[in-house]
PARODO-730001 format. One record per residue: residue in three letters; x, y, z of N, C-alpha, C, O in turn. Coordinates in pm, 1 decimal. Each point is the difference from the previous one (the first is absolute). Layout:
% residues N
REC  type       n_X       n_Y       n_Z      ca_X      ca_Y      ca_Z       c_X       c_Y       c_Z       o_X       o_Y       o_Z
REC   ALA         X         Y         Z         X         Y         Z         X         Y         Z         X         Y         Z
...
% end
This chain:
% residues 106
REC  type       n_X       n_Y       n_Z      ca_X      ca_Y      ca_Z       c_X       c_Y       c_Z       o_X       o_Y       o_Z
REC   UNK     111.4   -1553.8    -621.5     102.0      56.5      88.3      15.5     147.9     -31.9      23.9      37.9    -114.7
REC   UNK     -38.2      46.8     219.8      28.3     150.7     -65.4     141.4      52.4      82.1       8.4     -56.6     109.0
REC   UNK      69.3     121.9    -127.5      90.3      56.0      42.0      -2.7     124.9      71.0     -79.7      92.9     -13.1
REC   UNK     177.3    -103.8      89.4      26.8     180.0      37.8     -15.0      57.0    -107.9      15.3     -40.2    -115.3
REC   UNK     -54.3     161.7     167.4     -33.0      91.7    -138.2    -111.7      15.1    -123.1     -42.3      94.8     -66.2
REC   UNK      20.8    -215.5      69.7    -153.1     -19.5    -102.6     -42.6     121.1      50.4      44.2      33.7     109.8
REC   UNK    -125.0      42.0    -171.0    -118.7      82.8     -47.6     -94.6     -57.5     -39.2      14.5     -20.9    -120.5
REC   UNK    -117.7     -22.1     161.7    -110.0     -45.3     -37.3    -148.9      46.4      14.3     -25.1     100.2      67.0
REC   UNK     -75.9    -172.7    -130.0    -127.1      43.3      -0.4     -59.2     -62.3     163.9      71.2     -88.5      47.5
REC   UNK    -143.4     113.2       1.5     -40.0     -93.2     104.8    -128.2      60.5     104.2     -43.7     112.6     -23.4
REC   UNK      -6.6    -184.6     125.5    -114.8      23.7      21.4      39.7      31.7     128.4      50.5     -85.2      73.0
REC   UNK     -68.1     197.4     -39.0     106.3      64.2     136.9    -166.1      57.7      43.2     -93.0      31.2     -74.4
REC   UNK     103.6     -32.9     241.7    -112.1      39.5      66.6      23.8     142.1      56.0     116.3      20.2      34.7
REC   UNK    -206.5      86.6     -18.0     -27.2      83.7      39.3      46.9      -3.9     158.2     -50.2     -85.1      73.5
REC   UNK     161.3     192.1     -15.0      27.1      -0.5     105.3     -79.3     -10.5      96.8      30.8     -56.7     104.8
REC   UNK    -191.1     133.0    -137.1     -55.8     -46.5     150.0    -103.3     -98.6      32.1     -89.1       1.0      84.9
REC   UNK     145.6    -142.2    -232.1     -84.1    -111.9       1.7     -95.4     -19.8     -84.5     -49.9    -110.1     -23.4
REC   UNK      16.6     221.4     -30.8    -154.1      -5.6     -10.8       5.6       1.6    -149.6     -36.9      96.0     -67.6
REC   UNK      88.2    -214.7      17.0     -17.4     -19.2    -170.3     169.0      16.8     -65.9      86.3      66.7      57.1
REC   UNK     -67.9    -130.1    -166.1      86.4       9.2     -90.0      12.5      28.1    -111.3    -109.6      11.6     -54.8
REC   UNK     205.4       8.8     -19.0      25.7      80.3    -166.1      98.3     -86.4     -87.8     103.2     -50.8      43.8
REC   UNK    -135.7      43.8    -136.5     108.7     -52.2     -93.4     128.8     164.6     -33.8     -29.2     105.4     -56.4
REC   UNK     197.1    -157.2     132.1      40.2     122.8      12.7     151.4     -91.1     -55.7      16.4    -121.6     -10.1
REC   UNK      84.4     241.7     -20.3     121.9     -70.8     -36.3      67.1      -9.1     155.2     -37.0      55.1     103.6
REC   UNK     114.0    -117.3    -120.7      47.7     -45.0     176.5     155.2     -49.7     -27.7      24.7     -79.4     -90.8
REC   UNK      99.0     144.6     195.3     137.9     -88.4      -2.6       3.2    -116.7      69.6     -43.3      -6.4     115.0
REC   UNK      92.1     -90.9    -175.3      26.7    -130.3      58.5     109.1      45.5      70.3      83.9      72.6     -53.2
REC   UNK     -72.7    -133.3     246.5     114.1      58.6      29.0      88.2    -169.9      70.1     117.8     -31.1      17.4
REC   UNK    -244.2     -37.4       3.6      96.0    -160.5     -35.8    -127.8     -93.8      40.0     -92.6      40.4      70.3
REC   UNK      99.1    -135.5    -110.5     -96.8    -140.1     -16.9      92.3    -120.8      81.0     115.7     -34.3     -24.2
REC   UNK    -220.6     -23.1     140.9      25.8     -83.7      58.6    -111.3    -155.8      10.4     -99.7      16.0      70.5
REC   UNK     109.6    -100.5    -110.1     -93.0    -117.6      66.3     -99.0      75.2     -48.9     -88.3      10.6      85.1
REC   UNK      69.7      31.7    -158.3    -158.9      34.6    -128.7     -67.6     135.6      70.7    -114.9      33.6     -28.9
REC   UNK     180.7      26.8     105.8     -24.4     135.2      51.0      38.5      98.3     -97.7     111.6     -35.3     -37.9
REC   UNK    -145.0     139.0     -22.1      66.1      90.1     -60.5      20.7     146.8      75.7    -109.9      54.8      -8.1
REC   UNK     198.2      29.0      74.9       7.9     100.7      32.0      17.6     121.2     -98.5      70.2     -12.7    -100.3
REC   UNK    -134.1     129.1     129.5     -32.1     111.1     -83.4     -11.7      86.9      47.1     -62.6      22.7     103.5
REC   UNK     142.8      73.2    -194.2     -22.4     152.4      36.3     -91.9      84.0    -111.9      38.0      -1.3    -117.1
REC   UNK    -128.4      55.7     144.8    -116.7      80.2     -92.6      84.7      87.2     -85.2     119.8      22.0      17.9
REC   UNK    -194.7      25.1    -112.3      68.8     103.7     -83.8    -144.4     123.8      -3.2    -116.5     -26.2      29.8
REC   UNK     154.9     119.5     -61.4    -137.6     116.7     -30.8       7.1      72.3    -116.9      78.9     -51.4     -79.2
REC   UNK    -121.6     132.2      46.8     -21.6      76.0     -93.8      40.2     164.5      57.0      57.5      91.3     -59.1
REC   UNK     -92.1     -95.9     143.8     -33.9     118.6      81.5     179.1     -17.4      58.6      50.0     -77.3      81.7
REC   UNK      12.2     192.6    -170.7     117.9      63.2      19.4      40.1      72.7     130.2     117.0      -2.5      37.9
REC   UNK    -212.3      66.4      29.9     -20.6      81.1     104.0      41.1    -101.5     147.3      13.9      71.7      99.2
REC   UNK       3.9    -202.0     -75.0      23.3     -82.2      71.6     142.9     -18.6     -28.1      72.5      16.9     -98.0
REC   UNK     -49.9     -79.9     283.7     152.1      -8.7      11.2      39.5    -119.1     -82.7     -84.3     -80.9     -38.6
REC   UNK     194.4      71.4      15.2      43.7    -168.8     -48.3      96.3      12.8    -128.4      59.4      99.5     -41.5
REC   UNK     -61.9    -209.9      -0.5     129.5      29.8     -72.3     -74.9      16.3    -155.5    -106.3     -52.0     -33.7
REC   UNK     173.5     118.7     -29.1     -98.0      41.1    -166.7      61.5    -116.6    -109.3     107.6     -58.6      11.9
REC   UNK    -197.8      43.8    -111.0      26.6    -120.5    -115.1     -36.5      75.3    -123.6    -119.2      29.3       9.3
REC   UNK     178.6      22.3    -140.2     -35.7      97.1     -84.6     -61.6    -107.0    -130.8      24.5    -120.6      -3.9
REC   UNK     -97.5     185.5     -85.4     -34.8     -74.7    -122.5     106.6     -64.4     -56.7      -6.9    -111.1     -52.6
REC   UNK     129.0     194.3      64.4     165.6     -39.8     -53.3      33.9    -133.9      47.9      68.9     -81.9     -60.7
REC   UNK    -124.8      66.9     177.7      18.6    -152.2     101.0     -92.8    -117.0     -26.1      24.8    -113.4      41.0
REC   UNK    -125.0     143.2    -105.6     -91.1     -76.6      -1.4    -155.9      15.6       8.5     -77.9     -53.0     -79.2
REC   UNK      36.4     145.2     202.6     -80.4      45.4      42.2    -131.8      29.9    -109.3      46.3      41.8    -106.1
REC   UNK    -154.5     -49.0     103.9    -106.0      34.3     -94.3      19.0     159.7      44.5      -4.3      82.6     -91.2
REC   UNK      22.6     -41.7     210.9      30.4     158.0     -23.5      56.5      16.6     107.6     -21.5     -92.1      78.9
REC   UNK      96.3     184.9     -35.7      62.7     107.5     135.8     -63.8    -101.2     141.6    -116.8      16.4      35.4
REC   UNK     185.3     -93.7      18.6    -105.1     -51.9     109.9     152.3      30.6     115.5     112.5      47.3     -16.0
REC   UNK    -189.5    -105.0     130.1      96.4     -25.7     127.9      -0.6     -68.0      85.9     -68.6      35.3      96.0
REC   UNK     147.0    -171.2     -86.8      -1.2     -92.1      95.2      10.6      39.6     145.6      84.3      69.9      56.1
REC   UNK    -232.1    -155.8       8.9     -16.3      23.8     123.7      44.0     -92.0      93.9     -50.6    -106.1      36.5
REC   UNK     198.4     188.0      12.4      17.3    -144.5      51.9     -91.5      14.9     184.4      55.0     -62.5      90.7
REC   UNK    -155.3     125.5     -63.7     -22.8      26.0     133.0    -167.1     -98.8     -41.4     -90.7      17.4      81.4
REC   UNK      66.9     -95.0    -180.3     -71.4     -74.6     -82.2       0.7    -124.7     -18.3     -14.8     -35.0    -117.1
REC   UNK      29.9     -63.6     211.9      42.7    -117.6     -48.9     -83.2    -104.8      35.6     -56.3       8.8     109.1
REC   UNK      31.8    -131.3    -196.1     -74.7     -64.6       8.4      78.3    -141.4       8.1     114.0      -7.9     -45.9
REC   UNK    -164.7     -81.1      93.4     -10.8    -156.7     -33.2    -120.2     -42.4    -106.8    -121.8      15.0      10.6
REC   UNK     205.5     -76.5    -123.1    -159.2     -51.6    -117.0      39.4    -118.3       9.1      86.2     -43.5      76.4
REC   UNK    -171.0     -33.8    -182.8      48.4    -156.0     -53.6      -6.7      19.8    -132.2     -70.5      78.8     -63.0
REC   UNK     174.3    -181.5      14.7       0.9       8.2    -195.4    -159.2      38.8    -108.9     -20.3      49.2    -111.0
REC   UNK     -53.6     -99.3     210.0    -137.8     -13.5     -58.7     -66.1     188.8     -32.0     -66.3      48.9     -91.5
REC   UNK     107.5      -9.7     178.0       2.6     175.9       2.1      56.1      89.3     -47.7     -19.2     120.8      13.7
REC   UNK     144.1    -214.1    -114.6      50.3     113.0    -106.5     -39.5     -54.0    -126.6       0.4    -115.9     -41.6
REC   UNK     -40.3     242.4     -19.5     -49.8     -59.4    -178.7     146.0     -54.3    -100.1      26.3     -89.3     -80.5
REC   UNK      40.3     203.5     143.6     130.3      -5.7    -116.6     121.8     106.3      37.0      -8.2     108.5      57.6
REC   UNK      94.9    -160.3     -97.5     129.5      82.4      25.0       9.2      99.5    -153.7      -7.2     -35.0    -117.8
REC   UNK      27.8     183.0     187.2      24.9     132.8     -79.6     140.0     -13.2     -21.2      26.6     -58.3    -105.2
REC   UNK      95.3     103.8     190.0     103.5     -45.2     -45.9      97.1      33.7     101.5     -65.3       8.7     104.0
REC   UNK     181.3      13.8     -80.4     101.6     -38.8     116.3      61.3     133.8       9.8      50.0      61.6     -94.1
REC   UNK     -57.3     -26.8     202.8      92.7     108.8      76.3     166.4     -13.6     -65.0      66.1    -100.6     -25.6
REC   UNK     -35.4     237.6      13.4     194.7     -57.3     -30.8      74.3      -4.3     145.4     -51.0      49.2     100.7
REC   UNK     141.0     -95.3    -101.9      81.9      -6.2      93.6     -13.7     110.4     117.3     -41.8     -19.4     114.1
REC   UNK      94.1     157.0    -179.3     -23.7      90.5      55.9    -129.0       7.3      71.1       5.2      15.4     122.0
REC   UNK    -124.4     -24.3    -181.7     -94.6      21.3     100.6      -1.9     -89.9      96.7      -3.6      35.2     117.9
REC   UNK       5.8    -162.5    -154.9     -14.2    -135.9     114.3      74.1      37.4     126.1     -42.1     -39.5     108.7
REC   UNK     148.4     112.2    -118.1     116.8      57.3      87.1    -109.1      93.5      40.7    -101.0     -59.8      37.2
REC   UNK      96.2     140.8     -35.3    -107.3     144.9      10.1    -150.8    -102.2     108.2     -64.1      24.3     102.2
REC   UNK      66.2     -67.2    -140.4    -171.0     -94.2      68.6      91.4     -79.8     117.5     -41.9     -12.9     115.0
REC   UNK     152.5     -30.7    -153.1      21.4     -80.2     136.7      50.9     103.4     132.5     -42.3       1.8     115.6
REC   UNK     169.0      97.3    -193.0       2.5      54.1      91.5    -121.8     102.5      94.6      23.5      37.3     115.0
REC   UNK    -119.7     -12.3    -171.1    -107.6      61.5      30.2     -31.6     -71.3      82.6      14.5      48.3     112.3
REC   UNK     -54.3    -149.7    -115.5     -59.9    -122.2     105.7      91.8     -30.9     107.7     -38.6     -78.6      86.5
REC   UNK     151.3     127.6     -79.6      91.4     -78.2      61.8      -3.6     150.9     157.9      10.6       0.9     122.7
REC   UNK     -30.9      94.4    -228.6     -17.3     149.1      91.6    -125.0     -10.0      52.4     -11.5      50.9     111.5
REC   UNK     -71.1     -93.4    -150.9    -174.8     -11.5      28.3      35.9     -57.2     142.1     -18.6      64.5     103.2
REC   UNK      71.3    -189.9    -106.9      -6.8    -105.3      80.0     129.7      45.2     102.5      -7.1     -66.1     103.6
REC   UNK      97.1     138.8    -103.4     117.9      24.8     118.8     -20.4      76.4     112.8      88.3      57.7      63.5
REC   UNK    -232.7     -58.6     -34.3     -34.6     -21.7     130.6     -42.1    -108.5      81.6     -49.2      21.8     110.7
REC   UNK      67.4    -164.1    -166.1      14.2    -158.6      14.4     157.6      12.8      57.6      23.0     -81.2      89.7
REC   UNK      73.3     156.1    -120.2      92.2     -35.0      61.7      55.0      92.5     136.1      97.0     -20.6      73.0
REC   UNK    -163.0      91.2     -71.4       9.9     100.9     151.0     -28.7     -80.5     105.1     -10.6      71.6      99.5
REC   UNK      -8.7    -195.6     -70.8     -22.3     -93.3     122.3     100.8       8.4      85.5     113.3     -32.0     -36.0
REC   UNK    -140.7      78.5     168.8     105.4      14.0     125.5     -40.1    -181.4      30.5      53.2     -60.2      93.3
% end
């Protein structure tokens, strides 16, 4: 079972299909053996929300939340370690702005 927030290792595919990486990834919730995910990078220079070594991070990265995947349990190696509060807040509301053009429906 992984939680909101896990940080984990996992086998996330290349946006334009064509192959995958073992990359750290946010758990953003698990349903019926689906896991949803948001990528993380290395590469600071991208929008998203930042995670410091202080947090956990192996170094300076930034959650992508414009990055998201569906995996299955079988595709993560292992959990790194858990977002604090504060960020989990920070990732949802991000997503919640991503997505509030779902609610502009006349």
């Amino acid at each position: 079972m992984h939680n909101a927030g896990d940080v984990v290792l996992a086998i996330v595919q290349f946006a334009d299909g064509e192959g995958a990486k073992i990359r750290p990834a946010v758990v953003l919730f698990e349903e019926h053996g689906n896991i949803v995910i948001a990528g993380i990078t290395s590469n600071t220079k991208m929008d998203g929300i930042p995670i410091t070594e202080a947090e956990g991070a192996a170094k300076t990265s930034v959650i992508k939340l414009n990055y998201l995947f569906t995996i299955s349990d079988a595709m993560i190696y292992k959990r790194l370690f858990r977002l604090s509060d504060k960020k989990r807040r920070m990732v949802f509301n991000g997503l919640v702005e991503h997505l509030g053009g779902l609610t502009n429906i006349s």
